[in-house]
TIVO-2410 file (N, C-alpha, C; in nm, 3 decimals):
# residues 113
REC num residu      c1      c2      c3 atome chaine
REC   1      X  18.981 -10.075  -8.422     N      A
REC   1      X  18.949 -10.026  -8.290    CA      A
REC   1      X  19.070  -9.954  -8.229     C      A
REC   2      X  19.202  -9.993  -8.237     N      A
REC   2      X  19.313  -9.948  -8.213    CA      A
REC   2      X  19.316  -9.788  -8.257     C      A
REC   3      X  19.341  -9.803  -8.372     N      A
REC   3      X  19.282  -9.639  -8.466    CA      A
REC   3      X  19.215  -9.546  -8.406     C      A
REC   4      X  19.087  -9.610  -8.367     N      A
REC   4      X  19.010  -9.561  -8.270    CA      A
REC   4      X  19.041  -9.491  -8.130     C      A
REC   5      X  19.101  -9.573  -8.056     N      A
REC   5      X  19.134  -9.517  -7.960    CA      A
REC   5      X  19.279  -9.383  -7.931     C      A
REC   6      X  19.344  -9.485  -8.058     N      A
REC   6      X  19.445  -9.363  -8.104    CA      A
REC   6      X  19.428  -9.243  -8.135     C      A
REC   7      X  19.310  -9.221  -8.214     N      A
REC   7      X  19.266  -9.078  -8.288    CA      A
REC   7      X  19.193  -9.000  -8.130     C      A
REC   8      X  19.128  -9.102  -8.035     N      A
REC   8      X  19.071  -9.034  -7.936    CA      A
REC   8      X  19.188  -8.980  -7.843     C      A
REC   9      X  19.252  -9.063  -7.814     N      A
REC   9      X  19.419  -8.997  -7.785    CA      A
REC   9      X  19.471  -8.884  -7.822     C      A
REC  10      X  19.439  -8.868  -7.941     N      A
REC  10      X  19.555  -8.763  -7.988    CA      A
REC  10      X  19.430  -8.648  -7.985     C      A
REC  11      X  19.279  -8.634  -8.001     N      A
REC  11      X  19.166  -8.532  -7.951    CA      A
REC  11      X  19.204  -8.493  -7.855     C      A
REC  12      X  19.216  -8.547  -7.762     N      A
REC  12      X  19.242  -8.557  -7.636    CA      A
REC  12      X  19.329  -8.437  -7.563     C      A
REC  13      X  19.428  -8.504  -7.649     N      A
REC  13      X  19.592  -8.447  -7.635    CA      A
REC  13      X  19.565  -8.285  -7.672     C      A
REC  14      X  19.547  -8.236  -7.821     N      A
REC  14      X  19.509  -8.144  -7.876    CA      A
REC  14      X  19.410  -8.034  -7.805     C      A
REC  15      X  19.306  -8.074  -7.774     N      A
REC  15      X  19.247  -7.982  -7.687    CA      A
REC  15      X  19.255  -7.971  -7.515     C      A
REC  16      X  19.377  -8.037  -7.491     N      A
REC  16      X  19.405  -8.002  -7.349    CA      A
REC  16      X  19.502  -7.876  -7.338     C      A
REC  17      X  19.611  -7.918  -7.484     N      A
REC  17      X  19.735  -7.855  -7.532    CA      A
REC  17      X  19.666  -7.724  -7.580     C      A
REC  18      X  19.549  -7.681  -7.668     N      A
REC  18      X  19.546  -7.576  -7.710    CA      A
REC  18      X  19.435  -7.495  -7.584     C      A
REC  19      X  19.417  -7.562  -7.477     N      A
REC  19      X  19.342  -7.445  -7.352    CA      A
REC  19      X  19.479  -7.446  -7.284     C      A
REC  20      X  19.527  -7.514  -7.275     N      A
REC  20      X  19.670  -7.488  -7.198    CA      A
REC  20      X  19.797  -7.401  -7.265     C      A
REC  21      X  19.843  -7.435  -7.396     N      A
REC  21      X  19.895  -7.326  -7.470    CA      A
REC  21      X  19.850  -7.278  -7.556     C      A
REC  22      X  19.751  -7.281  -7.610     N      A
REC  22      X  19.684  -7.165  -7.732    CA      A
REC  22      X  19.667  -7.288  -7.891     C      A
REC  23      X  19.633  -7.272  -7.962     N      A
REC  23      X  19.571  -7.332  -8.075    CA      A
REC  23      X  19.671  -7.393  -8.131     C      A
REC  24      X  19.799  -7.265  -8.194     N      A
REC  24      X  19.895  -7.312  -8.319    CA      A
REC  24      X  20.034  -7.320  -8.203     C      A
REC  25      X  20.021  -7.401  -8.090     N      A
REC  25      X  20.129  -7.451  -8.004    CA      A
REC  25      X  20.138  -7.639  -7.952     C      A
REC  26      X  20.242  -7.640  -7.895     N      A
REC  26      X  20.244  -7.794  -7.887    CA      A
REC  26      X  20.260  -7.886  -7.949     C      A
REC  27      X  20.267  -8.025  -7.948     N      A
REC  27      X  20.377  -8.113  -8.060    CA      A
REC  27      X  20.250  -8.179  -8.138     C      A
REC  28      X  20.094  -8.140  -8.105     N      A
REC  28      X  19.990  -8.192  -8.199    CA      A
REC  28      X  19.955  -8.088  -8.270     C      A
REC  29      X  19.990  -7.996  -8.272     N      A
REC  29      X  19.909  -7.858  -8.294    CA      A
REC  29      X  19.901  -7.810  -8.480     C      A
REC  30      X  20.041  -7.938  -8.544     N      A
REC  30      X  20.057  -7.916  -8.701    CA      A
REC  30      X  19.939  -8.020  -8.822     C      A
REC  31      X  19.860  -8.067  -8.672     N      A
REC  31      X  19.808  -8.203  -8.744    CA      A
REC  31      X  19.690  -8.141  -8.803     C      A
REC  32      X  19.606  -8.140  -8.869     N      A
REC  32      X  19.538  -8.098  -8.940    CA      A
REC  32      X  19.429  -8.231  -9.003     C      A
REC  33      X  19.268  -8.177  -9.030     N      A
REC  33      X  19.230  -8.317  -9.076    CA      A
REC  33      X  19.290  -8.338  -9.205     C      A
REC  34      X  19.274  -8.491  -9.213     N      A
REC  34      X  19.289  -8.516  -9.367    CA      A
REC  34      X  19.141  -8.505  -9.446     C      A
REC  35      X  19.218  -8.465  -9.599     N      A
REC  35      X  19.086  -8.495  -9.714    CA      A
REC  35      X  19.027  -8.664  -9.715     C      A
REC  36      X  18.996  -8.633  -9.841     N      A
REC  36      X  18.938  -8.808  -9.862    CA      A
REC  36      X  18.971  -8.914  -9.922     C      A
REC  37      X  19.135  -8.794  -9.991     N      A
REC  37      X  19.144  -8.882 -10.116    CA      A
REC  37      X  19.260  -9.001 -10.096     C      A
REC  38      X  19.269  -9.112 -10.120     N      A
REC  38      X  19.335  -9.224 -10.070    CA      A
REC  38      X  19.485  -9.195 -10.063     C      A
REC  39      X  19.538  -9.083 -10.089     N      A
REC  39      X  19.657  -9.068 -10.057    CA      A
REC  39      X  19.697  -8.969  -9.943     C      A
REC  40      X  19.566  -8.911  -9.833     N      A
REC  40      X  19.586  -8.847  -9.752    CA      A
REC  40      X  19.547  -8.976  -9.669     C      A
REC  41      X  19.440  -9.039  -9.701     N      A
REC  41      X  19.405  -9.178  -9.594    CA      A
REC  41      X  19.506  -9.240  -9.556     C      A
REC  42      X  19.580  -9.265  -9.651     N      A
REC  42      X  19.699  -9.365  -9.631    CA      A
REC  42      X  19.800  -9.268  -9.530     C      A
REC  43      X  19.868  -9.149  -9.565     N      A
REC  43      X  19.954  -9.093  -9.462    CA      A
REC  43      X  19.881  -9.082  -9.330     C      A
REC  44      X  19.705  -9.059  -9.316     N      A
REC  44      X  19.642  -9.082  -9.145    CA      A
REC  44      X  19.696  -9.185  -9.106     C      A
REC  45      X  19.664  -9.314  -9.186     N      A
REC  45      X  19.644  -9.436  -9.119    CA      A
REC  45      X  19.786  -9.435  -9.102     C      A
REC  46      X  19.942  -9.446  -9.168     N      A
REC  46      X  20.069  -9.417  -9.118    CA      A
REC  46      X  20.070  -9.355  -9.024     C      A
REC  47      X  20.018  -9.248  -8.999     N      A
REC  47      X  20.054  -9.179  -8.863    CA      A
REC  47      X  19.997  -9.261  -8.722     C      A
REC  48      X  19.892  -9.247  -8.778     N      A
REC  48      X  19.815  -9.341  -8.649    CA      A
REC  48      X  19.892  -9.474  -8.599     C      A
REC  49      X  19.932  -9.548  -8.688     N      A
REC  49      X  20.049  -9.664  -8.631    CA      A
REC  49      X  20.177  -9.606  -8.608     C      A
REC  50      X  20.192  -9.500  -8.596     N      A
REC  50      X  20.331  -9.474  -8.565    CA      A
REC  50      X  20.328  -9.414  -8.439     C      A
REC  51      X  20.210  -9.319  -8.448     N      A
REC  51      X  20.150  -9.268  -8.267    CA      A
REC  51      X  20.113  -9.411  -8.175     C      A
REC  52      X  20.042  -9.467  -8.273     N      A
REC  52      X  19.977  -9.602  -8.156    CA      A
REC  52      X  20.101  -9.674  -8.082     C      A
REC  53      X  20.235  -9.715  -8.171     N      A
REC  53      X  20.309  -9.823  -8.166    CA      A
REC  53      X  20.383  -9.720  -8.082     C      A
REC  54      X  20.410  -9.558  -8.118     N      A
REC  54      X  20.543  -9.477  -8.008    CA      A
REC  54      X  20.441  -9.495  -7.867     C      A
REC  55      X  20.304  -9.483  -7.832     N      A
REC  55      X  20.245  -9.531  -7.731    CA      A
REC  55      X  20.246  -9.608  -7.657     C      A
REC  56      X  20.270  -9.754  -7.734     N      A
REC  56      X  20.269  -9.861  -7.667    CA      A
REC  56      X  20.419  -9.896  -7.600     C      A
REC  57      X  20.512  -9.790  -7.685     N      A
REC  57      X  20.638  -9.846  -7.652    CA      A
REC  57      X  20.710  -9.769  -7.547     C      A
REC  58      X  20.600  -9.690  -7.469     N      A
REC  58      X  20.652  -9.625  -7.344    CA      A
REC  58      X  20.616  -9.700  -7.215     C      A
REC  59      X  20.692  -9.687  -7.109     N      A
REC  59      X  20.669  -9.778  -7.027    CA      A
REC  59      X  20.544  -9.772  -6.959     C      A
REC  60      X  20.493  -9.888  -6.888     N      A
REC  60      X  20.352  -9.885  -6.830    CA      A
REC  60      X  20.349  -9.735  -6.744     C      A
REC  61      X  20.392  -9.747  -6.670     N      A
REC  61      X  20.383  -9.591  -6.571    CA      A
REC  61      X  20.391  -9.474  -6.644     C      A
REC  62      X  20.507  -9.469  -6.757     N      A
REC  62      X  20.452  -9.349  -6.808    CA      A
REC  62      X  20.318  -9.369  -6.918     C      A
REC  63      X  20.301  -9.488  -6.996     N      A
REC  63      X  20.152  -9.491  -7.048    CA      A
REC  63      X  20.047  -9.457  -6.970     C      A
REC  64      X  20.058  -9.478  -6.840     N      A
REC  64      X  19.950  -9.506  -6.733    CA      A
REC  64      X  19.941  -9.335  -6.674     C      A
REC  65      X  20.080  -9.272  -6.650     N      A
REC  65      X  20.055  -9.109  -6.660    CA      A
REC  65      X  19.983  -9.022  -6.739     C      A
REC  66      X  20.000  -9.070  -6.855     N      A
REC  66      X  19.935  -8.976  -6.984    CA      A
REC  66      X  19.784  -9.013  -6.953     C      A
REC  67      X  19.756  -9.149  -6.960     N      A
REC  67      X  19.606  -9.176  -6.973    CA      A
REC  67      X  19.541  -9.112  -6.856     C      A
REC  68      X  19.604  -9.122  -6.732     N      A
REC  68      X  19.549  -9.070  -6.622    CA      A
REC  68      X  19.539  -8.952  -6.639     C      A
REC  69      X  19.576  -8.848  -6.698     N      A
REC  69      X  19.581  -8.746  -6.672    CA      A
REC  69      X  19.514  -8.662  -6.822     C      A
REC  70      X  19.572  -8.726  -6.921     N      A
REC  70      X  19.477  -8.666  -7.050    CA      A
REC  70      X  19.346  -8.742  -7.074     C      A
REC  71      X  19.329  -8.851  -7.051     N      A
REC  71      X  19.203  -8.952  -7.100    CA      A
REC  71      X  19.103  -8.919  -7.008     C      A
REC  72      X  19.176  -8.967  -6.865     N      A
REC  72      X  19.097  -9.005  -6.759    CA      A
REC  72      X  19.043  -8.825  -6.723     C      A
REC  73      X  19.113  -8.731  -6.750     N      A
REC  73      X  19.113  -8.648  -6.660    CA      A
REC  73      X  19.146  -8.583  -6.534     C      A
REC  74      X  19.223  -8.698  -6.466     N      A
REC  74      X  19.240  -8.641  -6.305    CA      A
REC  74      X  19.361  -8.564  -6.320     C      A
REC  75      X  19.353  -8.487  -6.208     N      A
REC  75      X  19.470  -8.392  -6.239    CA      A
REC  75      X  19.562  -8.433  -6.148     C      A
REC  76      X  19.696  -8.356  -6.135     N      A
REC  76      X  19.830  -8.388  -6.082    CA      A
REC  76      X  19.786  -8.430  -5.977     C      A
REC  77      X  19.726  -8.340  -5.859     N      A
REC  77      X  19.716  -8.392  -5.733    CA      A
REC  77      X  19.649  -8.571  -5.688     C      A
REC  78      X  19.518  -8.573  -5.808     N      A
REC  78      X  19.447  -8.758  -5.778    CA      A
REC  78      X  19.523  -8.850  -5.841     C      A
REC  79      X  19.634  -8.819  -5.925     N      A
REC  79      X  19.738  -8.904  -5.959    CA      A
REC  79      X  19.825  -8.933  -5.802     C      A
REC  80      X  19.859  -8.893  -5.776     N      A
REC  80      X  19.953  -8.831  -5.678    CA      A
REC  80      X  19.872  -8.911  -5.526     C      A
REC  81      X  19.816  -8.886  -5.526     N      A
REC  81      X  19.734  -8.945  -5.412    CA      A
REC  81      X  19.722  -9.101  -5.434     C      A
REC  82      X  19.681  -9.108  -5.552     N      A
REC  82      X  19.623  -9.233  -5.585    CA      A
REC  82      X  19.776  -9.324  -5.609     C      A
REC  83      X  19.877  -9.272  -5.646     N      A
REC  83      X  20.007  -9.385  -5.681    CA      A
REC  83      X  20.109  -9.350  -5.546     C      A
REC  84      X  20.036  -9.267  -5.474     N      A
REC  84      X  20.147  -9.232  -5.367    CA      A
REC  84      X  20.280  -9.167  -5.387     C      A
REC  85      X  20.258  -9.050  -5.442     N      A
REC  85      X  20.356  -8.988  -5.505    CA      A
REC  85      X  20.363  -8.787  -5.493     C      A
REC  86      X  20.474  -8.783  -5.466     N      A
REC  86      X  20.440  -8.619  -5.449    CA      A
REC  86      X  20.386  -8.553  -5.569     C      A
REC  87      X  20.298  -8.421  -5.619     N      A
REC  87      X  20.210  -8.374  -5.697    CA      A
REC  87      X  20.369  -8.341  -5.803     C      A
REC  88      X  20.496  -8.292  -5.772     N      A
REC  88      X  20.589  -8.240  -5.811    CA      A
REC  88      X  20.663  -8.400  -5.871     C      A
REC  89      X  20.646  -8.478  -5.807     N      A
REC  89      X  20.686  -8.604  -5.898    CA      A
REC  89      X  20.597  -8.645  -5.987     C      A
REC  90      X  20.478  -8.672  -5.959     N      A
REC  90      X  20.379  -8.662  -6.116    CA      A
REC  90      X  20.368  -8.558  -6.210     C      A
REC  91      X  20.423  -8.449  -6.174     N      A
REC  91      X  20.398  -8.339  -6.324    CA      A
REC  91      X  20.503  -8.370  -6.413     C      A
REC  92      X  20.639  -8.378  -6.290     N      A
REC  92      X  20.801  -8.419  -6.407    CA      A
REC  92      X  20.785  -8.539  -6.442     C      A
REC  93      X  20.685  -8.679  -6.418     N      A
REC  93      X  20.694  -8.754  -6.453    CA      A
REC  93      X  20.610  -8.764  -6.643     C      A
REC  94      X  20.470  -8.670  -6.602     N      A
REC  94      X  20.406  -8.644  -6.722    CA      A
REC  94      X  20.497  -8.589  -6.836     C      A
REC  95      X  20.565  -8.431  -6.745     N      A
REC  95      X  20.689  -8.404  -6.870    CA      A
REC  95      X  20.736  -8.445  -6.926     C      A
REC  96      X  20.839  -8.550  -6.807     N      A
REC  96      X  20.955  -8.612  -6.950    CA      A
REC  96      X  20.878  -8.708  -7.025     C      A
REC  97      X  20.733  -8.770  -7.007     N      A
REC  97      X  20.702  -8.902  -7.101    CA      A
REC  97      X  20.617  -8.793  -7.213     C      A
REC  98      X  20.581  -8.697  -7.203     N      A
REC  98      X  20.577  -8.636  -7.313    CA      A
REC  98      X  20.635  -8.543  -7.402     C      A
REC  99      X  20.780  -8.515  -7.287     N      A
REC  99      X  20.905  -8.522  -7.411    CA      A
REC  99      X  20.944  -8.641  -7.487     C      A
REC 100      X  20.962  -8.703  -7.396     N      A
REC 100      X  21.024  -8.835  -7.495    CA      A
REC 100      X  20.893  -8.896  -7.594     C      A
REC 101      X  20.781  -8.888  -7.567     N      A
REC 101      X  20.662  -8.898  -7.666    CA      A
REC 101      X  20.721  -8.812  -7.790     C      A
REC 102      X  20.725  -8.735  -7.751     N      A
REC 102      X  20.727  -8.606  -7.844    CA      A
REC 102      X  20.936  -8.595  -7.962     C      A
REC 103      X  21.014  -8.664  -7.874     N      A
REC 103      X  21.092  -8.689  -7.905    CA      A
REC 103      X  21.099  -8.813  -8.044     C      A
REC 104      X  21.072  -8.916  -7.961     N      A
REC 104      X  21.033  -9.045  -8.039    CA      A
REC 104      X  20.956  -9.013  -8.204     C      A
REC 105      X  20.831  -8.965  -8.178     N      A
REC 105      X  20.731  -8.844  -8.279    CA      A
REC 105      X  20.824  -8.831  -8.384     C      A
REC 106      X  20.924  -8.793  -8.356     N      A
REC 106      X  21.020  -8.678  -8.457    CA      A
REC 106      X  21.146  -8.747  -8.467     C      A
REC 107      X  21.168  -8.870  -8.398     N      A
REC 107      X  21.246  -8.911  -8.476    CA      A
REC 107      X  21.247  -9.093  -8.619     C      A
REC 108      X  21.095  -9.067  -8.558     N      A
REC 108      X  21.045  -9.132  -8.651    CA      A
REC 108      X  20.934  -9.107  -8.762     C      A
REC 109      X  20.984  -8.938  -8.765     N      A
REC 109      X  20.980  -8.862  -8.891    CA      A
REC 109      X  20.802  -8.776  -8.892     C      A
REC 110      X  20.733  -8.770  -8.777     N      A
REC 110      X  20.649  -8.673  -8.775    CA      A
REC 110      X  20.642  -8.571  -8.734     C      A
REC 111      X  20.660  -8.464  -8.812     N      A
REC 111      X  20.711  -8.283  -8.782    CA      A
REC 111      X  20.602  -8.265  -8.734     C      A
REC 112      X  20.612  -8.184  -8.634     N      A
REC 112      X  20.555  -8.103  -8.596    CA      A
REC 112      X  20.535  -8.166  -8.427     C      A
REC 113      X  20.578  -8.297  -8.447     N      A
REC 113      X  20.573  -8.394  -8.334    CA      A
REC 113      X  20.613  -8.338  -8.216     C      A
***
């Protein structure tokens, strides 16, 4: 189920990133499906615990930014309203947790991260 929600995560991520910067841009944009054959399964399912676990290991507020804003949908301003926060402190807050998402990504060895 974890998997699950992970892979919906990273959908998520991908088609927000490619209406926002274009298709072959952004730190999901190298992922590609896998085949069938048990040695592409095995590098998904690696990735997927390595996205799930760099997920879990960001702090609640910034976990709680991303979801709000890629999962949930609301945009800068109903974040902002809703945590009591200026619209300009929730966008840099989204930034840096998806730099450092995106940081983390790559230094625990997924290119394109």
């Amino acid at each position: 189920m974890a998997c699950n929600a992970t892979l919906d995560r990273v959908k998520i991520l991908r088609r927000h990133e490619a209406r926002v910067l274009g298709p072959d841009e952004g730190f999901l944009a190298g992922e590609g499906t896998h085949g069938s054959d048990p040695a592409s399964e095995a590098a998904a399912r690696e990735c997927r615990e390595i996205l799930n676990g760099t997920l879990e290991a960001l702090k609640p507020k910034e976990r709680s930014a991303l979801e709000s804003f890629y999962l949930d949908g609301l945009s800068h301003q109903m974040i902002a309203q809703q945590w009591s926060l200026s619209v300009d402190g929730v966008e840099a807050l989204i930034r840096r947790t998806r730099e450092k998402l995106k940081q983390a990504l790559s230094e625990k060895g997924l290119e394109g991260a």
